[in-house]
N, C-alpha and C positions, 0 to 999 in steps of 0.2 A: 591256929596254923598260919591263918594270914600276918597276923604280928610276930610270928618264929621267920616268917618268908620276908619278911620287913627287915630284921636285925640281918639276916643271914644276907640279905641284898646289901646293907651296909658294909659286912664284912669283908665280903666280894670284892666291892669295890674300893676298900681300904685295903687290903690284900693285892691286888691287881696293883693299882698306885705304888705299893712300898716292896712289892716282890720286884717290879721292873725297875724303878728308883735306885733298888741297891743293888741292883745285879748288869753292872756295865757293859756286860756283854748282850744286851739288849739294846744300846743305840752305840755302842763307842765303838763297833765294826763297821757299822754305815756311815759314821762320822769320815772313820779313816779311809774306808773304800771310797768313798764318796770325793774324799782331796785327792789321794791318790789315781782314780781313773777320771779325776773331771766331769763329777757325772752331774749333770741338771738336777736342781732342785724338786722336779717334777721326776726322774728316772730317781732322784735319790728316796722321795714318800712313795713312789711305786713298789721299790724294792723292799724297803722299809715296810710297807704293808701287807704284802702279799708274804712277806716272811714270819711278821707277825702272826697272819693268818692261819698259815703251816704251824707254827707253834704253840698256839690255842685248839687248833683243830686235832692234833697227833693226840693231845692229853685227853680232850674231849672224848674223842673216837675211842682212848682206850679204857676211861671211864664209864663210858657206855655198853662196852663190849665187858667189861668187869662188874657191872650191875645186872646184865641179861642175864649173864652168869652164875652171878651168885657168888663170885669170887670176893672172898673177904678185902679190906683195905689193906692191911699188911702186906699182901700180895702184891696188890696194885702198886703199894710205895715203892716196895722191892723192886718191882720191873721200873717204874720213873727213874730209879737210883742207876738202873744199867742204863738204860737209855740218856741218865746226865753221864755217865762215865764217858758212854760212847761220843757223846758231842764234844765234852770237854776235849776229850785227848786230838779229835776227828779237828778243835779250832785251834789245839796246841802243835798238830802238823802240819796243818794250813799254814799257818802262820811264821813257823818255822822256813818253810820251805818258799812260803814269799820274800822272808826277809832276806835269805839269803842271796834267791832270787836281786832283789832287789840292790842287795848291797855290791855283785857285781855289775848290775844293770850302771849303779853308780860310777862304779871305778872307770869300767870299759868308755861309759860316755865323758870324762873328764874333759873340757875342753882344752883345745889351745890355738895357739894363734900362728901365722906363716906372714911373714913381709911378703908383700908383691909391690915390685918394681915395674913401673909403665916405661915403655919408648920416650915421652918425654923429661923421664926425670924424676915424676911422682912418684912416691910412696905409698902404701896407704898398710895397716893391719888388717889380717881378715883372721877374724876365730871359726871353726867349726870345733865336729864331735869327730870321737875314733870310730862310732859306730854307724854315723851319718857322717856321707860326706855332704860338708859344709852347706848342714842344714842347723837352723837356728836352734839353741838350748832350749827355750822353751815348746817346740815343735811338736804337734799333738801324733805324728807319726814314731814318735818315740814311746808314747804311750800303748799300754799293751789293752787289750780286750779283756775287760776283768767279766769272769763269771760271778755272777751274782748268782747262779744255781749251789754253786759249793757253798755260800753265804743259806740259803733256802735249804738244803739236804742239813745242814747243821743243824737249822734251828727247827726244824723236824721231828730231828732227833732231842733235839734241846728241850727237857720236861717241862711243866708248868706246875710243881710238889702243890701245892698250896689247891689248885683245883678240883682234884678230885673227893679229896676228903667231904670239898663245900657238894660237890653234886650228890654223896652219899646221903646228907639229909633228907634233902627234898624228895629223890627215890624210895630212900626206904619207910616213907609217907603216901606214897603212890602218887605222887603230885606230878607229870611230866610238865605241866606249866611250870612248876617251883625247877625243876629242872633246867628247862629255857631258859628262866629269867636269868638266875644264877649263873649260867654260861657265857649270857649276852653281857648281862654286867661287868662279870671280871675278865672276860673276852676284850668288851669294848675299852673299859678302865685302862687295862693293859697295851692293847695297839695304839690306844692315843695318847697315853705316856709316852711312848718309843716315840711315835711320830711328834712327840712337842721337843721330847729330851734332845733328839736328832736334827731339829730345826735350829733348837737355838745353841748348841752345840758347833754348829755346820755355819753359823751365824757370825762364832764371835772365833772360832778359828781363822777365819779373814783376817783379824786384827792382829795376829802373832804374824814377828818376823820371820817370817819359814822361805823366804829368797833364799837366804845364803846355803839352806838345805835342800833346796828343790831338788838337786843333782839324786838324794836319796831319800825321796819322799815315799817310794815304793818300799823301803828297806824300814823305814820308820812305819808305814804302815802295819806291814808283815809283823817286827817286831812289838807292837802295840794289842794286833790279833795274840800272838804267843803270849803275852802277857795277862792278857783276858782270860787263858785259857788256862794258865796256871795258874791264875786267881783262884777260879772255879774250881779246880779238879783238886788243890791242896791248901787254903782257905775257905772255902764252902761257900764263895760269893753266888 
């Protein structure tokens, strides 16, 4: 049993690594929420954690309530399979309705510029925004309060396939240790991917020229969620 709990801890944890690795919708929403609302480094692994947390625990919780049960796996997969339908579509609406959001947040704010003429003679250009009056482009009042909850309700709902199968062993051994560990590992495996993927991610996005897009970084964001979300829902990422 202890060397079945050995391999299956490996598994876990190689499973956890390559299930978030290839499933982009695990750090490339914090990436873009993250440019998009300007959020801290610190707000960005907060959010990024506690999402994660929700995400492992949903699967967890329903794994658990499926073993008290006595509910076969098939069943279990079945319900993960609605619950990825529900997220998927739930980050293809999101996403949708930001970008568009954002693509006229873009238009509206175009800048432009007015001559003023002084009493003595000078000149000078001033730009502002149509949506602020002559308040600077890059102005953090132009930015909107992003909820990070519709990011958390997503990933909720957003299954964990690969987890429950692994808690089925060690349950139906009686082992609640073999349980735990297997939890913990592909629990922990999982949110410290995100949280690496999403650092260095969030890292080397600084380095792309995204000036000349700022006006529509809300609309690239939005767009980028929608993208994730039909990865998911018709590619099977």
């Amino acid at each position: 049993m202890e060397h079945n709990l050995w391999l299956l801890s490996v598994t876990a944890a190689s499973l956890g690594f390559f299930h978030t690795l290839l499933g982009p919708d695990h750090y490339v929403p914090f990436v873009v929420m993250s440019k998009a609302g300007r959020w801290s480094a610190v707000k960005t692994f907060w959010i990024t954690f506690l999402c994660g947390v929700g995400h492992i625990l949903s699967s967890v919780l329903l794994g658990c309530v499926g073993i008290a049960l006595g509910i076969a796996v098939s069943k279990l997969e079945w319900v993960e399979a609605q619950r990825g339908e529900i997220a998927a579509w739930a980050l293809i609406a999101f996403g949708f309705v930001y970008m568009v959001w954002g693509i006229r947040q873009g238009v509206l704010n175009k800048p432009h510029a007015h001559v003023h003429a002084h009493e003595d003679g000078e000149t000078h250009v001033h730009q502002h925004l149509h949506r602020t009056n002559h308040v600077h482009l890059h102005s953090r009042s132009d930015v909107p309060r992003m909820t990070p909850w519709i990011l958390f309700t997503i990933f909720v709902f957003g299954p964990c396939e690969p987890l429950i199968p692994l808690l089925m062993y060690p349950a139906a051994n009686s082992s609640f240790a073999g349980v735990m560990l297997v939890t913990l590992i592909f629990g922990g495996t999982t949110i410290l991917t995100m949280l690496a993927l999403v650092g260095m991610a969030g890292y080397g996005i600084r380095f792309l020229p995204l000036k000349l897009f700022e006006r529509y970084v809300h609309a690239f964001a939005g767009g980028t969620l929608l993208m994730c979300g039909l990865a998911i829902q018709f590619m099977g990422l």
